[in-house]
VMD Tcl script that builds the backbone (N, CA, C; Angstrom):
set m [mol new atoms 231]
animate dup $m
set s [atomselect $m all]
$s set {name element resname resid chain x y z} {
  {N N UNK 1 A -24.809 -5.354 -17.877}
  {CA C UNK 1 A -23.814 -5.590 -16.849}
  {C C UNK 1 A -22.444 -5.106 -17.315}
  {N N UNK 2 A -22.063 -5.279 -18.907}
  {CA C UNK 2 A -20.570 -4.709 -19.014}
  {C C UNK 2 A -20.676 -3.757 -19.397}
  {N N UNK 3 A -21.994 -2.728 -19.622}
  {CA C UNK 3 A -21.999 -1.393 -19.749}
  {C C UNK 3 A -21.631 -1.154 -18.111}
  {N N UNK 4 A -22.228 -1.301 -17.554}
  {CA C UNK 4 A -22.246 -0.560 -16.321}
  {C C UNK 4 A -20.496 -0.838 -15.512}
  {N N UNK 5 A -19.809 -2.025 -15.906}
  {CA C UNK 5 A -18.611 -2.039 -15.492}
  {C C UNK 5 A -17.379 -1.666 -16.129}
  {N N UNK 6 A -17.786 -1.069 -17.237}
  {CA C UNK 6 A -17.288 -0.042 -18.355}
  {C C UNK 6 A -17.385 0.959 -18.115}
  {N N UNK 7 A -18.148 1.740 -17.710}
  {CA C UNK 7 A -18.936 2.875 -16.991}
  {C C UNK 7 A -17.458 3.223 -15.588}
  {N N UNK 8 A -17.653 2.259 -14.940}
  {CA C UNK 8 A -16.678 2.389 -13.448}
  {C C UNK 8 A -15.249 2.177 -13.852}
  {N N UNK 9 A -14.808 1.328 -15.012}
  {CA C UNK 9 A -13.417 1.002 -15.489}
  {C C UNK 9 A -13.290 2.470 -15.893}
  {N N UNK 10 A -13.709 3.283 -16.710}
  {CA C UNK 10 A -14.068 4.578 -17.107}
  {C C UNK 10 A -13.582 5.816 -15.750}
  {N N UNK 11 A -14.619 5.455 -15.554}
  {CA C UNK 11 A -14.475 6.238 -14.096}
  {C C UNK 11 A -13.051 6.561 -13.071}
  {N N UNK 12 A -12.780 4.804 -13.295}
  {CA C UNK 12 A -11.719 5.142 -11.799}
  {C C UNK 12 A -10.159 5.463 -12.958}
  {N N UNK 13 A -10.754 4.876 -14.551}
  {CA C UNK 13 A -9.290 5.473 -15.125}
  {C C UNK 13 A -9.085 6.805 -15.131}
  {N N UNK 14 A -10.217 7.664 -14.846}
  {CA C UNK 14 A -9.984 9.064 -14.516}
  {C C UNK 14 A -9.429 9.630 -13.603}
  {N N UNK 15 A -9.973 9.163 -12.420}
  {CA C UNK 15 A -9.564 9.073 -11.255}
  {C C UNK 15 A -7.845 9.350 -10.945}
  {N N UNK 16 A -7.465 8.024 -11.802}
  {CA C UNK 16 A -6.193 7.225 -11.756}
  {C C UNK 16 A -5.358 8.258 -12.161}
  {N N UNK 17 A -6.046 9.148 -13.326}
  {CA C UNK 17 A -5.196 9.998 -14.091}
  {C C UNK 17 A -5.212 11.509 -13.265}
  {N N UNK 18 A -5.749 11.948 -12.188}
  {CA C UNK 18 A -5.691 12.950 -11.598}
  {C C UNK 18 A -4.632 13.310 -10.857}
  {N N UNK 19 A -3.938 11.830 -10.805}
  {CA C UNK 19 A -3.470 11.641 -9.546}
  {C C UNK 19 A -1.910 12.040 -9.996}
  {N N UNK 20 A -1.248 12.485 -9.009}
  {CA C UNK 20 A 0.113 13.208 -9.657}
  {C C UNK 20 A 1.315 11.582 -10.043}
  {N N UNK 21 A 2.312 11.328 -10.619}
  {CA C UNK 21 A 2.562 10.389 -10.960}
  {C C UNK 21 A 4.058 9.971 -9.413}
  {N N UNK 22 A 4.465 9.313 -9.634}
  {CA C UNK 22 A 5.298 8.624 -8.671}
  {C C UNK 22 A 6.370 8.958 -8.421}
  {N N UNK 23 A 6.731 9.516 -7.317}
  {CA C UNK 23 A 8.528 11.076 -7.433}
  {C C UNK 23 A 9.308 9.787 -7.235}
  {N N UNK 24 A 9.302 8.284 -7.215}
  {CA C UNK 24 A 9.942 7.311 -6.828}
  {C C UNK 24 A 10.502 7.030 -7.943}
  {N N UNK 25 A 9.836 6.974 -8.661}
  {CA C UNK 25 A 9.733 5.880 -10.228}
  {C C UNK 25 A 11.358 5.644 -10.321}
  {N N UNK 26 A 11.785 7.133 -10.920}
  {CA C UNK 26 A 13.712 6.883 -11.067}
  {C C UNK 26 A 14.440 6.497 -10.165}
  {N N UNK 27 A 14.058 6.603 -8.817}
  {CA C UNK 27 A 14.969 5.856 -7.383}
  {C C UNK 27 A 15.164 4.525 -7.955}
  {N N UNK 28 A 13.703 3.766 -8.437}
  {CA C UNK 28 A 13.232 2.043 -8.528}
  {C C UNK 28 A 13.953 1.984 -9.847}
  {N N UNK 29 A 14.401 2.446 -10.793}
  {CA C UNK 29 A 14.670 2.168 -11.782}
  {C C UNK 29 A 15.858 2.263 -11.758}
  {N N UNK 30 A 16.672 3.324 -11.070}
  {CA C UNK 30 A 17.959 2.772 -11.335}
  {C C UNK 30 A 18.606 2.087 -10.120}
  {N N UNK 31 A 17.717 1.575 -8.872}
  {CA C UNK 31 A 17.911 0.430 -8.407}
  {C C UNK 31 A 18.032 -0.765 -8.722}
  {N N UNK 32 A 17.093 -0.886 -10.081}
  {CA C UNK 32 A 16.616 -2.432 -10.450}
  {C C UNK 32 A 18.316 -2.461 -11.364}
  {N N UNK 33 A 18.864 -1.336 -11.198}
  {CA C UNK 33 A 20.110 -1.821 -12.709}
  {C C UNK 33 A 21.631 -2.282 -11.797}
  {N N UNK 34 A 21.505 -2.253 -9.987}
  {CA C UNK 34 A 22.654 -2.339 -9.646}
  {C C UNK 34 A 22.807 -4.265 -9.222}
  {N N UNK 35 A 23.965 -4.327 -9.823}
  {CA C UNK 35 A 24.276 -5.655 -9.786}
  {C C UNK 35 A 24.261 -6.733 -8.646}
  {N N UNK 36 A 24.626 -5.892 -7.157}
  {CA C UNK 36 A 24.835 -6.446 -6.196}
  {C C UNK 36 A 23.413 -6.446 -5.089}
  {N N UNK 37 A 22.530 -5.868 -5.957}
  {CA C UNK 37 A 20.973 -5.935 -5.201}
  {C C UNK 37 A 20.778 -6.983 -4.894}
  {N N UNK 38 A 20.726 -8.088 -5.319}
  {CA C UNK 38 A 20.411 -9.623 -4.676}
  {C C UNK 38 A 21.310 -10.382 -3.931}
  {N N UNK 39 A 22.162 -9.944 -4.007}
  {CA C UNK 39 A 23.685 -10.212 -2.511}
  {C C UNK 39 A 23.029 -9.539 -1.312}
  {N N UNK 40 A 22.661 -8.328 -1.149}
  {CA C UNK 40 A 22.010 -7.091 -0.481}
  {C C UNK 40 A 21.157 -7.756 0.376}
  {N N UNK 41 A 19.927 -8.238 -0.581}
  {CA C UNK 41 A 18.552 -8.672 -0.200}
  {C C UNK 41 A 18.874 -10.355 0.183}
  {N N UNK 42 A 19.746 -10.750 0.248}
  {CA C UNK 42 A 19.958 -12.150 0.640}
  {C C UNK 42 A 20.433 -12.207 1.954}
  {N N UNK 43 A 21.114 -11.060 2.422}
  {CA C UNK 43 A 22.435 -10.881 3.486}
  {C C UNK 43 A 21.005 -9.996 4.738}
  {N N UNK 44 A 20.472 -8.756 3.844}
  {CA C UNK 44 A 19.460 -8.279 4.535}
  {C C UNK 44 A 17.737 -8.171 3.722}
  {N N UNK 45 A 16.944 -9.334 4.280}
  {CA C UNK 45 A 15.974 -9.338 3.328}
  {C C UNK 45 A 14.315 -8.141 3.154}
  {N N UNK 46 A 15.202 -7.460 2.801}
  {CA C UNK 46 A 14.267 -6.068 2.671}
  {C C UNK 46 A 13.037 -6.251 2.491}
  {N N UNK 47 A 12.272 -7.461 1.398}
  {CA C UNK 47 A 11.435 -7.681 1.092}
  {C C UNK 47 A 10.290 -8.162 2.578}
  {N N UNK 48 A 10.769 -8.991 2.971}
  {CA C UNK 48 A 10.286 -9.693 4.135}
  {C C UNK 48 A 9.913 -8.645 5.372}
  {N N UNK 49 A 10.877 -7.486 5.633}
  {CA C UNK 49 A 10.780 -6.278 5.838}
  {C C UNK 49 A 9.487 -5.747 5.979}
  {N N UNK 50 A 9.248 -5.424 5.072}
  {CA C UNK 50 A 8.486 -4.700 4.275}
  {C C UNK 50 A 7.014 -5.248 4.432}
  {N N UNK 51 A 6.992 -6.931 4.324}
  {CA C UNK 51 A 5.698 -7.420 4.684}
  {C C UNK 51 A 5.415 -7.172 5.982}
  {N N UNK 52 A 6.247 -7.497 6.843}
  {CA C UNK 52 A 6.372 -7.734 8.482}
  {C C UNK 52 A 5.726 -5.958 8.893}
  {N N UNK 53 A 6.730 -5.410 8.494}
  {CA C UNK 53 A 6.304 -4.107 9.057}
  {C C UNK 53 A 4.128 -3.439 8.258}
  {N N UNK 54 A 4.025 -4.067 6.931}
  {CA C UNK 54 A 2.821 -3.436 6.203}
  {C C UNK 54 A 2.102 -4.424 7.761}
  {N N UNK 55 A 2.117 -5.671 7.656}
  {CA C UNK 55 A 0.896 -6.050 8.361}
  {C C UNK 55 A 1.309 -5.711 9.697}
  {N N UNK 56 A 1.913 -5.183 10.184}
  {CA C UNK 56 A 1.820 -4.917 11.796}
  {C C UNK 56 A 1.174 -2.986 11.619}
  {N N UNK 57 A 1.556 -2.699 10.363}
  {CA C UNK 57 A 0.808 -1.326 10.427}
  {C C UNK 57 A -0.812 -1.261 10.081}
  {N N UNK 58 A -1.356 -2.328 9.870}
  {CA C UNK 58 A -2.972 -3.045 9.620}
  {C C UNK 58 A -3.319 -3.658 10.869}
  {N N UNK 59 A -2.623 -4.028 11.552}
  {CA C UNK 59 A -3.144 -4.801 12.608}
  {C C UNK 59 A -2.915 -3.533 13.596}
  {N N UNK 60 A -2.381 -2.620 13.837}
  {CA C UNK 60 A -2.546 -1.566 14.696}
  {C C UNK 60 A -3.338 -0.369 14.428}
  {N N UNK 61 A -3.606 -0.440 12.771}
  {CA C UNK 61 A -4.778 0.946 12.634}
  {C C UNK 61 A -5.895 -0.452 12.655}
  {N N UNK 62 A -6.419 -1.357 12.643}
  {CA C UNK 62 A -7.515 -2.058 12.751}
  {C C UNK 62 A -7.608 -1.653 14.160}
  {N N UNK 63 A -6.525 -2.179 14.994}
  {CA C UNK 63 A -6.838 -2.071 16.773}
  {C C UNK 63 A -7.391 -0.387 17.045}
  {N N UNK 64 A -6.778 0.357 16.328}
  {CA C UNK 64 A -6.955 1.714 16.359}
  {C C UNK 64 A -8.511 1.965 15.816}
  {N N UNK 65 A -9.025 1.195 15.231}
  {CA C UNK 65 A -10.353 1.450 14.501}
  {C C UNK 65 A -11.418 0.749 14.800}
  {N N UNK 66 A -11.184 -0.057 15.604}
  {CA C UNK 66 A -11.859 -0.775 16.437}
  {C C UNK 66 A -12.224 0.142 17.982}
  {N N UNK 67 A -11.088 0.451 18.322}
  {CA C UNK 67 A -11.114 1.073 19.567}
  {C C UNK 67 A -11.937 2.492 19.603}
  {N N UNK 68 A -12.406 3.016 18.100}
  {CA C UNK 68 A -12.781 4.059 17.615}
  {C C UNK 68 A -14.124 4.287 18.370}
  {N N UNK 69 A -14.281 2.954 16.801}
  {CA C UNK 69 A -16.408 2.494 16.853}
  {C C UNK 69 A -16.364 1.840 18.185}
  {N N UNK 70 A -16.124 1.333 18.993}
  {CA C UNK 70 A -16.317 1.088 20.522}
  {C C UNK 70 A -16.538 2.172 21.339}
  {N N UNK 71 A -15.731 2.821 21.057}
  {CA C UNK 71 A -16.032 4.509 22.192}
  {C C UNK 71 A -17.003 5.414 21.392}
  {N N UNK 72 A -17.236 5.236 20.021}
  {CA C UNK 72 A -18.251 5.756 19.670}
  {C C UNK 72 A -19.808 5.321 20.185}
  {N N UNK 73 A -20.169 4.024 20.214}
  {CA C UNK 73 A -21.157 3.089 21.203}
  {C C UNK 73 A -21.044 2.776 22.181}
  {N N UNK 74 A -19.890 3.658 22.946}
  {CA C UNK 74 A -19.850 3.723 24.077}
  {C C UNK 74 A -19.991 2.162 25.043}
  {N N UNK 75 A -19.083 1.255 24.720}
  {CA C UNK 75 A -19.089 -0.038 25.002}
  {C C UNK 75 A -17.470 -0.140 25.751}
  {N N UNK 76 A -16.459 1.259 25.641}
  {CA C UNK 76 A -15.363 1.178 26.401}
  {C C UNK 76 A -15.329 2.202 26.595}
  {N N UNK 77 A -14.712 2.290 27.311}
  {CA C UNK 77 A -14.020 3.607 28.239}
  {C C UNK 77 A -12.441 4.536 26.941}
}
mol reanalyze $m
mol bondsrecalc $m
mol representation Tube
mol addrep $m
């Protein structure tokens, strides 16, 4: 069993490493160094943002993917 999940840890660290690295990284880093970021995020809470908008973009490609396999089985119009 931990061969075989050694095997896939293996695997997807390859994977992981194909992948080109993050053109963000220095934006986030020298964000994290400005002083008045948590005045910012208190006044406008970016974070909360950010959730609100991820799950309304899941709940509309679900509706979107739903509406897919339905017209694929022909159960809607």
């Amino acid at each position: 069993m931990s061969f075989a999940k050694e095997i896939i840890e293996t695997f997807l660290d390859w994977v992981l490493k194909l992948l080109p690295t993050s053109p963000f990284t220095s934006f986030i880093n020298a964000c994290s160094d400005m002083p008045y970021l948590g005045w910012f995020n208190w006044f406008v809470p970016v974070g909360q943002m950010i959730a609100i908008g991820e799950a309304w973009l899941v709940a509309i490609g679900l509706f979107y993917m739903y509406s897919i396999v339905l017209r694929w089985i022909k159960a809607i119009n």
